[in-house]
DRENGU-916201 format. One record per residue: residue number from 1; x, y, z of N, C-alpha, C in turn; residue in one letter. Coordinates in steps of 0.05 Angstrom, whole numbers, always signed. Layout:
NUM/X/Y/Z/X/Y/Z/X/Y/Z/A
...
//
This chain:
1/+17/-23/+0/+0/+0/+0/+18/+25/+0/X
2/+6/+37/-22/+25/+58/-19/+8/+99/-12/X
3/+25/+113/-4/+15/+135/+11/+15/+155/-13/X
4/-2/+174/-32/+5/+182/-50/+19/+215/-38/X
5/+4/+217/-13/+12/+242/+1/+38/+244/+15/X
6/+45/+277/+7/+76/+286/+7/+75/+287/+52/X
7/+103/+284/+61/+100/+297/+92/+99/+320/+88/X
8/+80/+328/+118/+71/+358/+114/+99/+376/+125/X
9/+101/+399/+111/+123/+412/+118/+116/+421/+155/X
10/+135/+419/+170/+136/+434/+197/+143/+454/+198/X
11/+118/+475/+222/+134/+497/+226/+136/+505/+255/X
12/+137/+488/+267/+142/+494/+301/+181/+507/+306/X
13/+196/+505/+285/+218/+506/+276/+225/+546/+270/X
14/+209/+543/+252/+201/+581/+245/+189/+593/+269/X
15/+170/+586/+273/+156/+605/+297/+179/+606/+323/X
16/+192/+580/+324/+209/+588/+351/+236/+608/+347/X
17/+235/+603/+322/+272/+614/+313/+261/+646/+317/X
18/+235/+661/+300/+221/+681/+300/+217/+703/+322/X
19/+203/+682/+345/+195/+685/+369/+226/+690/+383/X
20/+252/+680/+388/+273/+690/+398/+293/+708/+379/X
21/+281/+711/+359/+296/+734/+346/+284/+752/+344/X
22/+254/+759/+351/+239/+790/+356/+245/+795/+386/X
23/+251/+776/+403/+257/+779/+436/+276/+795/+430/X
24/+308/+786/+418/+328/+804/+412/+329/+821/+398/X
25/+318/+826/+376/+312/+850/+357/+301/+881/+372/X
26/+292/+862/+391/+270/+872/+401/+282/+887/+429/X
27/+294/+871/+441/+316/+883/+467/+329/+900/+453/X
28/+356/+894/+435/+367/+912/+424/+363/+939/+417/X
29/+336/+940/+413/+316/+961/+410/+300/+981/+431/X
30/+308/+964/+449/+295/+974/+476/+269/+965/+487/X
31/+261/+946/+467/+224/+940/+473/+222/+908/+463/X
32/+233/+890/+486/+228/+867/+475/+205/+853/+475/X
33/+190/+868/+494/+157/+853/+492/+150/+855/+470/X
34/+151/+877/+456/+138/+894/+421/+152/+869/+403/X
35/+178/+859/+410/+194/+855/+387/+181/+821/+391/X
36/+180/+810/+419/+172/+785/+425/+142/+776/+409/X
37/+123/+801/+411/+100/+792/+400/+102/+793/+367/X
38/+114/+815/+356/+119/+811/+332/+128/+792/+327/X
39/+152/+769/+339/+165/+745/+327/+138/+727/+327/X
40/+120/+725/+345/+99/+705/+350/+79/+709/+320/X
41/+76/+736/+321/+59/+748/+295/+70/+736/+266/X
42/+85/+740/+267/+101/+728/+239/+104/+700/+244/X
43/+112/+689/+265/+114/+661/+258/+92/+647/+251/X
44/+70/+657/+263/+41/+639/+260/+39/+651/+232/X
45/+45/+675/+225/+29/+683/+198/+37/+666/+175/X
46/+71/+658/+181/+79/+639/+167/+80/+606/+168/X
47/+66/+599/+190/+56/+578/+198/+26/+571/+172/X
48/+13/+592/+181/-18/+588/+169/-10/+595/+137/X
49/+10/+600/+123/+16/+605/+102/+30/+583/+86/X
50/+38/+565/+107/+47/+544/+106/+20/+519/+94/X
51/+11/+521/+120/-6/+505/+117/-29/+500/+95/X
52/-33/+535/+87/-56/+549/+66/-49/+533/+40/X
53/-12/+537/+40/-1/+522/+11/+0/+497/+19/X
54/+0/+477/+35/-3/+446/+33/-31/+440/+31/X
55/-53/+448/+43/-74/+433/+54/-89/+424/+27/X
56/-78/+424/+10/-92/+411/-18/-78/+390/-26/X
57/-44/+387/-20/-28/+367/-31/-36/+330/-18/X
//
């Protein structure tokens, strides 16, 4: 039996790398809460962008 479907790409990988590089971006800056939520913001955005382009394959 074979699986015709591709593995789904992961992105728990992006959102974390994101999430500690707006922390720092973000300190550096003087405002790491601002920079922390923006990493979270972008990672999900690119999470669900992720997902938007697989969920048909």
């Amino acid at each position: 039996m074979t699986n015709d479907r591709k593995n789904p790409t992961g992105a728990g990988a992006i959102i974390a790398f994101l999430i500690i590089g707006g922390a720092i971006v973000g300190g550096l800056m003087g405002q790491p809460s601002i920079g922390l939520l923006t990493g979270v913001g972008l990672g999900v955005l690119i999470a669900v962008l992720l997902w938007w382009r697989e969920r048909d394959k």
